[in-house]
C-alpha positions as CSV (number, residue, x, y, z in Angstrom):
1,X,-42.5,7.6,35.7
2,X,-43.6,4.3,36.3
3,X,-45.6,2.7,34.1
4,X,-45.1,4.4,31.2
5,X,-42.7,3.5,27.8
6,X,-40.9,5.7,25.7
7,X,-41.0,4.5,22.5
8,X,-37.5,3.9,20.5
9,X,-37.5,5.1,17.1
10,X,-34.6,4.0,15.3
11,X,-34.0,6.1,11.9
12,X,-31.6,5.7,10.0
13,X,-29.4,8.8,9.1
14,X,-30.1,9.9,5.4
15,X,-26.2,8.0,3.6
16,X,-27.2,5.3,5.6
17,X,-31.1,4.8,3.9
18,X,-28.9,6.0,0.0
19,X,-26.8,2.9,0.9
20,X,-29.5,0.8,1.6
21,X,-31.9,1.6,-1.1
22,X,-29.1,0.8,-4.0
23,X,-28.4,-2.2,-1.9
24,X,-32.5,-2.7,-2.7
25,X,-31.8,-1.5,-6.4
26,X,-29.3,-4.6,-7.4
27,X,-30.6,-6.9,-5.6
28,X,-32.8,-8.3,-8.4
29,X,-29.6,-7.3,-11.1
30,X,-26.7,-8.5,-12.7
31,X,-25.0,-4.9,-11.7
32,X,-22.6,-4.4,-8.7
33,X,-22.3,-1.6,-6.9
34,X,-18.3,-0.8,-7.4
35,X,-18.1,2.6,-5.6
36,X,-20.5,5.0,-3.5
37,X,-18.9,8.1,-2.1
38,X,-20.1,11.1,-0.5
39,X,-18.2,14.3,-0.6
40,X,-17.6,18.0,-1.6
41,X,-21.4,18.5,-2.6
42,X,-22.2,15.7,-4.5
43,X,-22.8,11.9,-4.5
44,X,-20.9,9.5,-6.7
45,X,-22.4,5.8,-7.7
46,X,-20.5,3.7,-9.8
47,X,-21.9,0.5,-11.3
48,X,-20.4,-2.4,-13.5
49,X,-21.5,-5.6,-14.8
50,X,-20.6,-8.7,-17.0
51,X,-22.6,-7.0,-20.5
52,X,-21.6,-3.5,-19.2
53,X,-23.8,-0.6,-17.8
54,X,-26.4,1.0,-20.0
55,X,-27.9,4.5,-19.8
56,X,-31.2,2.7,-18.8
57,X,-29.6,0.9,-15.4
58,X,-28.1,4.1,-14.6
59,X,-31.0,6.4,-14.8
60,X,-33.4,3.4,-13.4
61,X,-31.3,3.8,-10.2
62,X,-31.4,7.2,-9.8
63,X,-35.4,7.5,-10.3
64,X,-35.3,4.5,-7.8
65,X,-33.0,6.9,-5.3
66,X,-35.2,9.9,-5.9
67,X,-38.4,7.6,-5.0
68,X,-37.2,6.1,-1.9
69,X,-35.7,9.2,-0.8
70,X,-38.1,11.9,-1.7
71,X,-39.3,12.6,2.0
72,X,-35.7,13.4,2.9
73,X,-33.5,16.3,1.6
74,X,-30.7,14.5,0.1
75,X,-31.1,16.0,-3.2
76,X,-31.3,19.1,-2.0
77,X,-28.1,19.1,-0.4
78,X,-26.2,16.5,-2.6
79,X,-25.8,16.3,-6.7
80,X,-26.2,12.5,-7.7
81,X,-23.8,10.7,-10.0
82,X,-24.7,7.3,-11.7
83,X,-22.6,5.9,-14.1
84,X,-19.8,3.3,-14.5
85,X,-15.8,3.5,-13.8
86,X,-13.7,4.9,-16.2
87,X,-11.3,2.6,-18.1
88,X,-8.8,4.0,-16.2
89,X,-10.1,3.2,-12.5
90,X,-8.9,0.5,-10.5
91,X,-10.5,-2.9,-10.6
92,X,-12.4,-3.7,-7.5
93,X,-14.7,-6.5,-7.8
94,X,-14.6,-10.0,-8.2
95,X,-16.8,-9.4,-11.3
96,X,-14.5,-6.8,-13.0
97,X,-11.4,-9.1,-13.1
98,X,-13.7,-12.1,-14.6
99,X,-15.1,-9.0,-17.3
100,X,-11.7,-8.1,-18.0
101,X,-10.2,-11.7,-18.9
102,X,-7.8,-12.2,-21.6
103,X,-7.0,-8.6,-21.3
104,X,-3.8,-6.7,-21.1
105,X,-3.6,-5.4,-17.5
106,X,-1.2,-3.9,-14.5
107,X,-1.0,-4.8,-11.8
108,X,1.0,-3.0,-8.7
109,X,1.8,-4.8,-5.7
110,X,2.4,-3.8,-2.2
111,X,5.5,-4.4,-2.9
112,X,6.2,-1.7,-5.4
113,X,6.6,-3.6,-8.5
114,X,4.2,-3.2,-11.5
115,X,3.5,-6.4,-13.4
116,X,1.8,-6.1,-17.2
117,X,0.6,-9.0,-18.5
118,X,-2.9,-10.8,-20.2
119,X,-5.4,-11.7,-17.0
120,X,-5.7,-15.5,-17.7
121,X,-7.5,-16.6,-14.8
122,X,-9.4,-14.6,-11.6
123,X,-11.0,-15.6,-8.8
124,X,-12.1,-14.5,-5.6
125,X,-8.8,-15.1,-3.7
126,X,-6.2,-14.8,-6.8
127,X,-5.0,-14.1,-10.3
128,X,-2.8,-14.8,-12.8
129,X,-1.2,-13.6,-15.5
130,X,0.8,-14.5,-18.6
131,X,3.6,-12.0,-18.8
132,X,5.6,-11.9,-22.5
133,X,9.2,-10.7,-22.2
134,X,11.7,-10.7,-24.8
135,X,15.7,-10.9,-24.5
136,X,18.4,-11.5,-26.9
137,X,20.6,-14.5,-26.9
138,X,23.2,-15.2,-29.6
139,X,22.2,-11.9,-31.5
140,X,18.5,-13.4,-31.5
141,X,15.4,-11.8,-30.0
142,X,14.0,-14.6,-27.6
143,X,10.3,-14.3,-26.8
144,X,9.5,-15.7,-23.6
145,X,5.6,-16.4,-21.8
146,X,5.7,-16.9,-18.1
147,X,2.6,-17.5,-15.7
148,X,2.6,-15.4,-12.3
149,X,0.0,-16.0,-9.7
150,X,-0.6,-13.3,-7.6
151,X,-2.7,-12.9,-4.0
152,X,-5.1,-10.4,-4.5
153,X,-3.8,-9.6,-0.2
154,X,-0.5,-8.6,-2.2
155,X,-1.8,-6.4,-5.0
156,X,-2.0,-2.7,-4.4
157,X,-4.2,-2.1,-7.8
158,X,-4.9,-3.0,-10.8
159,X,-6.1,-1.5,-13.9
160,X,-6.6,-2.2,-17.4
161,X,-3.8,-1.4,-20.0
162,X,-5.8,0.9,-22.3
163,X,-3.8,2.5,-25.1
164,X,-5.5,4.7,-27.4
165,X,-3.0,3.9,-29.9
166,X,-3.8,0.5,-30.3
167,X,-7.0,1.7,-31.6
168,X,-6.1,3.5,-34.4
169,X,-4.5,0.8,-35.8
């Protein structure tokens, strides 16, 4: 058939255009996306920012979704989740660690070893922390502060030392 062009359409698959139109969402935000997955019926966002996630960023996003997405079936197949991680979910972003300075953390490297200690300093390649052990000597409880610098390429997770106990206090 000389002469004659078929014409490439390119669409994108429906996760693909969800990705892209919370990618269009923040753009103009202080929130980061932490976590989108897909699975088992039902699609999970999770947001975070420096002043925390309100109800309104949550349920702005997921009118947004449903506008952008109304011509495909997405909703029909999928149940959508917008909210914020848990205190007990891993930190992920950059942002996080900076939100969560001069808190108590752990931190678990590759390595196996779990560090707990105040997050004193992030950025995008490291943190550190100031660890607070105790010993005795001569019948005396020492208290000792060390810094530790860690890679974030050696650190498996980290998470936010939450105890409910402290709050009752």
């Amino acid at each position: 058939m000389k002469g004659t062009k078929v014409p490439f359409i390119f669409e994108m698959n429906p996760i693909e255009k969800l990705k892209s139109a919370v990618n269009e969402y923040l753009s103009n935000k202080e929130l980061v996306l932490i976590n989108l997955q897909v699975s088992g019926g039902k699609i999970a966002i999770a947001l975070d920012a420096l002043t925390g996630v309100r109800i309104e960023d949550c349920a702005g996003l997921s009118r947004h979704l449903h506008q952008v997405l109304d011509e495909t079936n997405l909703f029909e197949q999928y149940e959508l989740e917008v909210g914020s991680p848990g205190m007990d979910e891993p930190l992920l972003h950059p942002m996080q660690f900076q939100k969560r300075l001069n808190h108590l953390v752990d931190v678990i490297t590759f390595d196996g070893l779990k560090r707990t200690g105040k997050l004193i300093h992030a950025d995008d390649a490291s943190l550190s922390l100031e660890i607070t052990s105790s010993r005795k000597i001569n019948k005396k409880k020492v208290i000792e502060m060390n810094t530790i610098n860690l890679s974030f390429k050696d650190i498996k997770q980290t998470t936010v030392n939450f105890s409910y106990d402290k709050l009752l206090k």
